[in-house]
C-alpha positions in Angstrom: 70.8 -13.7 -16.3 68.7 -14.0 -19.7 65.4 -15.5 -19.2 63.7 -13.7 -16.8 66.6 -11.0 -15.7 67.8 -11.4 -12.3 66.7 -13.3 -9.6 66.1 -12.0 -6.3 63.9 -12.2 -3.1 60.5 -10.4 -3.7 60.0 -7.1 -1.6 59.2 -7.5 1.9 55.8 -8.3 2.9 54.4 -9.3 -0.6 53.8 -13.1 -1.1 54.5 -14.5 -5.0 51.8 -16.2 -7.2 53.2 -19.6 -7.6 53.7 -19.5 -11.2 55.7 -16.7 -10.5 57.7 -18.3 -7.5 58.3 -21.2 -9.7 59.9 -18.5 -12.2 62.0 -17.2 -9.8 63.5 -20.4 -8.3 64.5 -21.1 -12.1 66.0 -17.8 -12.5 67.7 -18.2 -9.2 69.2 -21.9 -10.1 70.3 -20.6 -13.5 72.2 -17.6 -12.1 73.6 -20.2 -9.3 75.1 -22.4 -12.0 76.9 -19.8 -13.8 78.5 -18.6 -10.9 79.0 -21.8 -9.0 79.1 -24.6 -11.1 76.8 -27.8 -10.6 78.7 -28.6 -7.8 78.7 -25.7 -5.9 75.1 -24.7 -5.8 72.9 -25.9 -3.2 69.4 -25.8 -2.7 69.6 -23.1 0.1 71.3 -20.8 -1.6 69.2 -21.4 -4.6 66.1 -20.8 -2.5 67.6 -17.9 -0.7 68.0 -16.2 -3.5 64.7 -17.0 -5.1 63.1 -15.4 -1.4 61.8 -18.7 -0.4 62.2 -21.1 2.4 64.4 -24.3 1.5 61.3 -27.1 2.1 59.4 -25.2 -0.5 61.7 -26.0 -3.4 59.9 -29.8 -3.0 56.4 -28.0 -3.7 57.9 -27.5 -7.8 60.6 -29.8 -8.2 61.1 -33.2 -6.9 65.0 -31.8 -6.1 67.8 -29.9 -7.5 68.2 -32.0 -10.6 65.0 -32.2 -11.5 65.2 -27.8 -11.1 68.0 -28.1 -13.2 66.5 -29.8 -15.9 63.7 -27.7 -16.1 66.1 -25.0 -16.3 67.7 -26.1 -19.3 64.4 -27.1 -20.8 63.8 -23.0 -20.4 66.9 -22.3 -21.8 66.5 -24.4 -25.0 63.4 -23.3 -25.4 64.4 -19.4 -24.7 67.4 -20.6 -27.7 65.1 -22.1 -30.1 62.7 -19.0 -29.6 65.6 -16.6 -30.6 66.8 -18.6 -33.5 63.4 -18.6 -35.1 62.6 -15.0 -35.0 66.0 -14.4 -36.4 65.1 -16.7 -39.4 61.4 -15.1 -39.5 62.7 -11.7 -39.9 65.2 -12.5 -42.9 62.7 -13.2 -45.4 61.6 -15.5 -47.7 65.0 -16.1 -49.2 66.7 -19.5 -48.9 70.0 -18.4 -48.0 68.9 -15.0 -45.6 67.2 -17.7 -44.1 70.5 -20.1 -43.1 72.8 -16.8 -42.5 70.6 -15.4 -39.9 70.2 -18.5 -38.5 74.4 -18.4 -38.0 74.7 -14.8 -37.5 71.9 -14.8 -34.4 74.1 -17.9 -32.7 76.7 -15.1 -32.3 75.1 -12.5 -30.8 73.2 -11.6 -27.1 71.1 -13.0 -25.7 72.0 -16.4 -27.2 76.1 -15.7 -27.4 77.4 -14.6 -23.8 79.2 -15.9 -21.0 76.6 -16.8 -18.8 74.4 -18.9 -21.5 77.4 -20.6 -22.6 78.7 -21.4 -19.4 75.3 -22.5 -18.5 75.7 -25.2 -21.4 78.8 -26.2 -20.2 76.8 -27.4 -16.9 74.3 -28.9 -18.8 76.1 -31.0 -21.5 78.1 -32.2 -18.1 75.2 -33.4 -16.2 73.6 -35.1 -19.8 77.1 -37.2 -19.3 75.3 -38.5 -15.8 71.8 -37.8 -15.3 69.4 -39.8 -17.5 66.6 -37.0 -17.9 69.3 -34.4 -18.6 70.4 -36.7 -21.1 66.7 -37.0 -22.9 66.3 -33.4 -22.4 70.1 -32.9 -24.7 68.9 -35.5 -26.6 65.8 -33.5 -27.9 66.8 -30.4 -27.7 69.9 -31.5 -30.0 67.5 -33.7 -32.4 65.3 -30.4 -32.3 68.3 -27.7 -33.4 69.3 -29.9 -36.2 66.1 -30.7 -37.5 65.8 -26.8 -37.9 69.0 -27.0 -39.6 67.9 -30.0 -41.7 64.7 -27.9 -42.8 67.6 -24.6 -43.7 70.0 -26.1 -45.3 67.5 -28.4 -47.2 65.8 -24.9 -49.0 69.2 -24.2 -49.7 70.2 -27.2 -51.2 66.9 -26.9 -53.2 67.0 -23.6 -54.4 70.8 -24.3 -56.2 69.2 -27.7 -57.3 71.9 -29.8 -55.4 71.6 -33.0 -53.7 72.8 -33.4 -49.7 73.0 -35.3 -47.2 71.3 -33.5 -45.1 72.1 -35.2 -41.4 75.9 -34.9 -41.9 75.2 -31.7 -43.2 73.8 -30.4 -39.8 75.9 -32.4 -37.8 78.8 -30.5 -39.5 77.5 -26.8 -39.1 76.4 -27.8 -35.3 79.7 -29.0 -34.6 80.9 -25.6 -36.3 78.7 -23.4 -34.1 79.1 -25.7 -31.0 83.1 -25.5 -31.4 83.2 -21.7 -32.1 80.9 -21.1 -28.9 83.1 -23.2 -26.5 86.4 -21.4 -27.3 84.6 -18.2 -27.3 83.5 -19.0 -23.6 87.2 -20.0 -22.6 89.2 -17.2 -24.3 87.0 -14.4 -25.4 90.0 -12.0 -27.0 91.3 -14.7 -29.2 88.2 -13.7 -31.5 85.1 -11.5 -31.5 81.1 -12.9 -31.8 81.6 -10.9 -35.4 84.8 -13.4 -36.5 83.3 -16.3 -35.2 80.3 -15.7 -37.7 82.2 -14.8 -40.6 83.9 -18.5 -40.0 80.4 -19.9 -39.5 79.2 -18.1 -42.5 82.0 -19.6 -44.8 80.0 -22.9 -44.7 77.5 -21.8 -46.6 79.3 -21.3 -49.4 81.1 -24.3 -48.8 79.3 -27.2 -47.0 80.4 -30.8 -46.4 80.9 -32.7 -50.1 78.0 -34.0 -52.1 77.3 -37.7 -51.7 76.2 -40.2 -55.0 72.6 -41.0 -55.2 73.3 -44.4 -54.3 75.1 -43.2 -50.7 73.1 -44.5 -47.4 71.1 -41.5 -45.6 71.4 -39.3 -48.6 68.2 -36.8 -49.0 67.3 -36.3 -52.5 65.8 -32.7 -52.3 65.6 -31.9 -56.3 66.1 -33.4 -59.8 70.1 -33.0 -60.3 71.0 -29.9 -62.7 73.6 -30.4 -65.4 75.9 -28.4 -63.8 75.3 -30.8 -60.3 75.9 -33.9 -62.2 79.2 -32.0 -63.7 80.0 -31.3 -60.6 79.7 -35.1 -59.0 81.8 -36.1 -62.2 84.5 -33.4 -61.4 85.9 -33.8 -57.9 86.9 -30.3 -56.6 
């Protein structure tokens, strides 16, 4: 499991630090959710394999839930990490920028089976739990404000106008959608197709919207060719 590797007791005789048996009852939950579901993963055999008793889980975490959360709070955080060393590396260009961006969302450690599938128990629970929920809710609002903030420079930088929110929305959805079905059926395409598809939207994201359009994001003066453009329908 990413994050930490795998989870295991610690050798016999030596007694964890409690930062890092906190760390290992989160590496031992995550690695019980991807093979066991929600469901199926119970605090013993979270603990068990973490090398501690079961009545110390309550010392960190009010209960499994509240482990879980914090488990996807160290995933999204471990995701968001990834993502912006990918765009770091790419450059100062507008466009690298948004294309590493995609091409990083399909590749280890943030594309495999056992991160998606751990998403899969997440975005489950945010349907029931109220603090998963606010956890999604962030991390979601987080991912596409990043997205805002890449798209936006590239919007800028061909002097178009966008709306920005839909525009995010759309290439999440793209990403989102593209991971799911890779999860389920892994030979109907490979990480490297599903980023070419992702990469398409760049050169073609969602239409422009009129100046006078709610939630539209002016991000620079219109270019003749822009206002030809909005005149035109393609």
């Amino acid at each position: 499991m990413r994050n930490g590797g795998p989870a295991g007791a610690p050798p016999s005789g030596r007694r964890l630090p409690p930062a890092d048996r906190r760390k290992a009852l989160l590496r031992a939950a995550a690695d019980c959710l991807v093979e066991r579901g929600y469901a199926a993963t119970s605090v013993r055999e979270i603990c068990r394999r973490a090398g501690v008793s079961p009545g110390l889980l309550t010392h960190y975490f009010p209960g499994k839930t509240a482990l879980i959360a914090e488990v996807y709070r160290d995933v999204a955080d471990a995701l968001a990490g990834d993502l912006a060393a990918a765009v770091d590396a790419a450059g100062p260009d507008p466009v690298d920028r948004l294309r590493a961006f995609i091409r990083a969302s399909f590749r280890p450690p943030t594309l495999s089976r056992d991160t998606i599938a751990l998403w899969l128990v997440f975005w489950t629970l945010s349907l029931t739990d109220k603090a998963v929920a606010e956890l999604h809710r962030q991390d979601y609002a987080r991912y596409r404000d990043t997205l805002v903030r890449l798209i936006g420079d590239v919007a800028a930088a061909r002097g178009e106008i966008q709306d920005l929110r839909l525009a995010a929305l759309s290439l999440t959805a793209l990403i989102d959608g593209l991971w799911l079905e890779w999860c389920l059926d892994p030979k109907a395409f490979t990480p490297e197709e599903a980023a070419g598809i992702a990469l398409g939207w760049v050169h073609r994201p969602p239409a422009r919207t009129s100046p006078s359009d709610p939630g539209q994001t002016k991000l620079a003066d219109q270019s003749p060719q822009s206002k030809l453009d909005q005149r035109s329908p393609r």
